[in-house]
N, C-alpha and C positions, 0 to 999 in steps of 0.2 A: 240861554247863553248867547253873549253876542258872536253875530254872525262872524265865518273867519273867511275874508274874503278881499282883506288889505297886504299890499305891496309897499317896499320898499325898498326902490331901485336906484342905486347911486352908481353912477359912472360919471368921468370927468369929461368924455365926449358927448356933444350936445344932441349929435345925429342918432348918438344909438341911443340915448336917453327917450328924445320922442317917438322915434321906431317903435323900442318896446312898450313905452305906453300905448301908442295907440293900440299895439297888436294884444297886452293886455287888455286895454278898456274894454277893446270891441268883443272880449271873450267873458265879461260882465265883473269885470276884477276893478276895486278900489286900489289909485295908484297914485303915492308921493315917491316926488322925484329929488334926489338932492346931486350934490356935485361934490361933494367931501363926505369922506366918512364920519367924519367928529361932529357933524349936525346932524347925521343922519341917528346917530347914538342917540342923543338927548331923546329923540320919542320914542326910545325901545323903554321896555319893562317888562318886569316877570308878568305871565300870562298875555301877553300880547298878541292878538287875535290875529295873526298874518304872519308872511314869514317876507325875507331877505334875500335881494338880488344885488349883486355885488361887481363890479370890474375888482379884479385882482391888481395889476399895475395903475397905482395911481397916486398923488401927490401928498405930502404928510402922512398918512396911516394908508398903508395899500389894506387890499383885500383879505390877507391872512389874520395882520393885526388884527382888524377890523372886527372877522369872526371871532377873533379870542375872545375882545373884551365883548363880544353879543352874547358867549359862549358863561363868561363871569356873570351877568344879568340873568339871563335864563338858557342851561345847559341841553336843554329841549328844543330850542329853538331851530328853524328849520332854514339854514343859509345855502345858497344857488351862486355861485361862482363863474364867472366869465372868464375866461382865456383867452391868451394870446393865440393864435395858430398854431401850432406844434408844438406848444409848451407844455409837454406832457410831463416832465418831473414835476413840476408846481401844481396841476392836477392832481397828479400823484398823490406828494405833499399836502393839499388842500382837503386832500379824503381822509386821508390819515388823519389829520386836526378836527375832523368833525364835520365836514362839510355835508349838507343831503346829497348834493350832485352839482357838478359843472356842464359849464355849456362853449366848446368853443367857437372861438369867431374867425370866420364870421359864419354867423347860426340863422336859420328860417326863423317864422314866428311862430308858426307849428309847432318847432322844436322847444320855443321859449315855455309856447304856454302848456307846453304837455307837462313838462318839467314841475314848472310854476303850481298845475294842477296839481300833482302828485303831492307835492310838499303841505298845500296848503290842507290835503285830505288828512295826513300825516298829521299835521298842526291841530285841526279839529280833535280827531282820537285824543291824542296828547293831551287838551285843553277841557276835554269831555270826562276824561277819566281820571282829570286830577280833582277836577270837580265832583264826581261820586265818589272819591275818595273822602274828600273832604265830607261829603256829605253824608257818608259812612262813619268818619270817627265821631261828627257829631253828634248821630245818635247811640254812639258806642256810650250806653248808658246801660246802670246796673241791670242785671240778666238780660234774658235773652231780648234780642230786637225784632220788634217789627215792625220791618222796613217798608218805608211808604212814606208820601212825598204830598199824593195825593187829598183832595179834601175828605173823601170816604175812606182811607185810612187816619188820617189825620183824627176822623170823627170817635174811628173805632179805637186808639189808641186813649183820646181824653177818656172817652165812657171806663173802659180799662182801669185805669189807673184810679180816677175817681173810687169805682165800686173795691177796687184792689184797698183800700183804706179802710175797709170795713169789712165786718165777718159775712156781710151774705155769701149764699152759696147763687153759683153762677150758672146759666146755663146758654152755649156758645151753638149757636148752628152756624154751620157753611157746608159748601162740597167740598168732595173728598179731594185733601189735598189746598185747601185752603187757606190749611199754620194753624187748625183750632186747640192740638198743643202746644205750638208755639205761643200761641194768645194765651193758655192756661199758666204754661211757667214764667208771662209773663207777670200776670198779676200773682200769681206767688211771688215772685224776686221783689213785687214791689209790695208786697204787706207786711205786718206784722211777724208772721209765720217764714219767712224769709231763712229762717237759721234751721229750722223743724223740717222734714224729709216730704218731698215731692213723691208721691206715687201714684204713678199712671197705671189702669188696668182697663185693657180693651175689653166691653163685654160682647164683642161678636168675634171675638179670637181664640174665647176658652168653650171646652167644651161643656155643654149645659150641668152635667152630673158635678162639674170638678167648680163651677159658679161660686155657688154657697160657701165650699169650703175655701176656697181662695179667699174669697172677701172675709168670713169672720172665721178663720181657721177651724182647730176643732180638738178637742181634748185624746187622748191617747185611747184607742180603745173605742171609740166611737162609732164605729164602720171597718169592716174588712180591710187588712191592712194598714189601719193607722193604729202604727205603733208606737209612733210619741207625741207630744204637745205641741201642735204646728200655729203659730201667729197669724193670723190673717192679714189683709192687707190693710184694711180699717185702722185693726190696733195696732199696726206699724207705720200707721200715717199721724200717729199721738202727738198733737203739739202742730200737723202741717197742713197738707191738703191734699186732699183726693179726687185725681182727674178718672171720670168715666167717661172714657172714649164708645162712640155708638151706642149710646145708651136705650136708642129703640132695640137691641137686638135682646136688650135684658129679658128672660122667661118671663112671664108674667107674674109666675107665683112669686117669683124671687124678688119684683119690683114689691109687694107688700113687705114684705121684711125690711128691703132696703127704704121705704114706706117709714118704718116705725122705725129706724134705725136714726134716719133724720131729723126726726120729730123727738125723739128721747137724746140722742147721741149718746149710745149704748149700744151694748152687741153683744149678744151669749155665742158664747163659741159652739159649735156642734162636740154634741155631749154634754154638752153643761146647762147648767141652772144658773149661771154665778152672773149679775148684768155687770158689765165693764165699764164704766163710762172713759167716753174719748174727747178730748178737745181736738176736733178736725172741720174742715173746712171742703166742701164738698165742690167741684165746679165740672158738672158733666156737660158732654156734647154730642151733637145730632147732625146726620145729613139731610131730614128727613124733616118736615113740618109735624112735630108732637100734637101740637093741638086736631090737627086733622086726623093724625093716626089714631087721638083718644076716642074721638066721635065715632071713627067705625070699630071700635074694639081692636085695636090692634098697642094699645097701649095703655097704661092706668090713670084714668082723666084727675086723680086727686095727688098722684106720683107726678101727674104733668104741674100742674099747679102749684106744687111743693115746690118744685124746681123753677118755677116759673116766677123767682122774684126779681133775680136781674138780668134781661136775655141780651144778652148780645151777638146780632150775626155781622158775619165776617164776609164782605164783600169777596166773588169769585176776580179771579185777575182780570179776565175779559171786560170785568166792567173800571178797568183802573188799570188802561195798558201803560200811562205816562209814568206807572210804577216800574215798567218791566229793565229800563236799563240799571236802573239801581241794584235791583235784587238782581237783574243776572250779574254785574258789578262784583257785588258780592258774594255770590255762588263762585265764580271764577275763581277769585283771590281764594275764597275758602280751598281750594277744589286747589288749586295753585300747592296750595301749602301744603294740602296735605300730598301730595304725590313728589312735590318737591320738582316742579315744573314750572314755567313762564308761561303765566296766561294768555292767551290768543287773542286777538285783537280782532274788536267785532265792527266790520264798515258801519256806513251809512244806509245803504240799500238792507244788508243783512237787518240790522237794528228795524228800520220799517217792515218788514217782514216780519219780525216777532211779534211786534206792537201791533200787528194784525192779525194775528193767528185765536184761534177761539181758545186755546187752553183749555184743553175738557180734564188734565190733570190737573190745573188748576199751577200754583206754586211750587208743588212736588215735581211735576212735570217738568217746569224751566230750571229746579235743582238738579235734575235728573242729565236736562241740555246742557248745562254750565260741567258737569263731573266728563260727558261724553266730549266736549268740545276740547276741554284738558286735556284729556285722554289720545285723542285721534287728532287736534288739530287740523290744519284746513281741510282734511279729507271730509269732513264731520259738516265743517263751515261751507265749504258745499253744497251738502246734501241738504243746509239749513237756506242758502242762498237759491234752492232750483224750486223750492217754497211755492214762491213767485205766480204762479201759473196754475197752483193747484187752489191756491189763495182764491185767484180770479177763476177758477171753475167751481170754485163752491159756491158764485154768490146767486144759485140757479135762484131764489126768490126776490132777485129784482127785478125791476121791468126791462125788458131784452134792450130795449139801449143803454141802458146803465149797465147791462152784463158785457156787452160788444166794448162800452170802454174800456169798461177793468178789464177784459182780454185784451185788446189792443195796448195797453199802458202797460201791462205783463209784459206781451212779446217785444215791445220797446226797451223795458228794463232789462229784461233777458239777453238781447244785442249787444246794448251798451257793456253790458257787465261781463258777456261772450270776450269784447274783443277789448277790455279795460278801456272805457271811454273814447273812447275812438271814432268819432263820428261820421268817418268815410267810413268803416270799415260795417257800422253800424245799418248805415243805411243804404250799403251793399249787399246785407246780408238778409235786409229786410224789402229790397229793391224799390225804396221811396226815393223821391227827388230830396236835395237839400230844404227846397221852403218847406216842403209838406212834411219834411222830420225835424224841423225849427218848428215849425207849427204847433206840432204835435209834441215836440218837449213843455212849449209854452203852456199849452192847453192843461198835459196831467203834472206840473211844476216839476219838473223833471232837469236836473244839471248833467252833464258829462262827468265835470269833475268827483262827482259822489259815486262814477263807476271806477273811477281810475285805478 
């Protein structure tokens, strides 16, 4: 995304014009200057990477106008208002019409650019989220999505869809928490089978005795207590596809059945003789390397191989963090809608903090942060922002100068984000001199304004 970091400051006096540039420039802010409102209009547009600084009194279109028609172009847009000295009704007034904030005169440059900050961090979010928006409905494509931006999703999505156009049967590894049912109903929704019933059956969630009969039912009378004709989940999968979740966890014995099951597509029910034939589509999945587990017997090397015609694994998040604001994106909104809430508004610092985090739940995890964040709001965003420091104490296996920065670049974030960008208050808190906490911003690319 382009950088948001452009100004535009229109006042009809020439002194406060270059005042505030300068005291912009020197705070690293992109700054055009006009003297009329109506040319300052012509370079606004929706999405416009910066926001509006404005004198309210001034010749042809004052300040209020001014906002309206910026307000008709893009209703998001973030305008900063100057005042007369005491003119506090038109403050008032200028809040009420939508204004971010005003500033009256005559004001520090301190005051300008703290202001100026805030707005422009506001602008980014805005400008960020309209864009994962967008880049959400775009893949709001038939069944489920998954979301990824990434070249390793991107790769696993083609493979997908390709093998989805054909009847093999599939077999998906990731960790736990990876979407490898969400990858399964995707390539159902994209095949043939699309209209015929998705059944998903964990085999490390039933108990081993009750295995067999779930999957190919069993005739009435068959075993103690089966009192009438129970469908299994096979022949309820007629016409679809059948996801087996954990499929190391499958008994052994039961993997020969499910063995000849695959190989005939038929199924006798328990109690019967009668063979069924099924048109089904099988696509199981593993946390777990199959082929190693065949080698030491912990698996059936010819059940692996059955399954072993089109694998596809599913990258963990850690390796695809530039996915993570998307899908939290969309975990929010989800998560939004259904509690019937306004989703929380995730910074700049926060956001690099997740896109650093290991993820050992993988995707389930960050669905799990996005439900909590809704739920609690900043109290949550917090506890997701003090991150920071546990981040830089886990990285004990680098070599100790590379550990000293990521602590040191911690307790500098920590500061900054302590005292909302503030950079006395920062490096009073952290008792460095000004050059050596300039320095030290340069060093780990570090702004004020992304604590603000």
């Amino acid at each position: 995304m382009t950088a948001i970091n452009s100004i535009i400051l229109v006042d009809d006096e020439p002194h406060i014009r270059l005042a505030s540039k300068q005291a912009l420039e020197l705070a690293g802010y992109d700054v055009q200057l006009f003297d009329r409102a109506r040319t300052a209009l012509e370079r606004l547009a929706i999405d416009w990477p910066g926001v509006v600084v404005s004198d309210i009194k001034m010749p042809e279109m004052d300040g209020l106008a001014f906002m309206r028609a910026i307000r008709a172009i893009d209703g998001d847009l973030p305008v900063v208002l100057i005042t007369g000295h005491g003119d506090v009704g038109t403050a008032v007034e200028a809040m009420r019409s939508g204004a971010y904030d005003f500033i009256e005169k005559p004001f520090a440059s301190d005051r300008l650019v703290e202001v100026v900050g805030r707005a422009l961090e506001k602008r980014r979010l805005t400008l960020e989220n309209r864009a994962l928006r967008r880049e959400l409905k775009a893949q709001d494509i038939l069944g489920p999505r998954l979301i990824g931006r990434t070249a390793a999703m991107r790769r696993v999505q083609d493979r997908l869809l390709t093998v989805a156009e054909t009847d093999a049967d599939i077999l998906i590894q990731g960790e736990t928490g990876a979407g490898k049912e969400v990858a399964a109903r995707f390539v159902h929704q994209h095949s043939r089978r699309r209209d015929g019933p998705f059944v998903a059956v964990n085999a490390g969630a039933m108990p081993e005795h009750l295995v067999e009969s779930e999957l190919f039912g069993h005739e009435a009378g068959s075993f103690t207590d089966a009192k009438r004709t129970r469908i299994g989940k096979i022949e309820h999968c007629d016409g679809g596809t059948l996801f087996l979740d954990e499929i190391e966890s499958m008994p052994l014995a039961l993997q020969v059945v499910l063995l000849r099951v695959l190989q005939e597509r038929t199924i006798e029910r328990l109690g019967s003789n009668r063979q069924i034939p099924i048109d089904f589509r099988v696509i199981a999945a593993t946390k777990i390397d199959l082929k190693e587990a065949a080698a030491r017997g912990a698996f059936r090397e010819d059940l692996y191989y059955r399954l072993n015609v089109a694998t596809i694994a599913l990258p963990p998040l850690r390796e695809r963090p530039d996915d993570i604001p998307l899908l939290l994106q969309h975990f929010l909104l989800a998560a939004a809608a259904r509690y019937e809430r306004e989703p929380p508004v995730i910074g700049t610092a926060e956001m690099q903090t997740l896109m650093h985090h290991d993820w050992p739940g993988n995707v389930r995890e960050l669905r799990n942060l996005a439900e909590r964040l809704v739920l609690f709001g900043s109290d949550e965003q917090i506890g997701v922002a003090t991150a920071d420091l546990d981040a830089a104490q886990s990285q004990a296996a680098l070599p100790l100068p590379e550990q000293v920065a990521a602590f040191e670049k911690a307790l500098i974030m920590q500061a900054l984000r302590q005292n909302r960008g503030c950079v006395g208050e920062a490096m009073a808190a952290l008792g460095l001199p000004r050059k050596t906490f300039y320095d030290k911003l340069k060093k780990y690319g570090l702004r004020r304004q992304d604590f603000a």
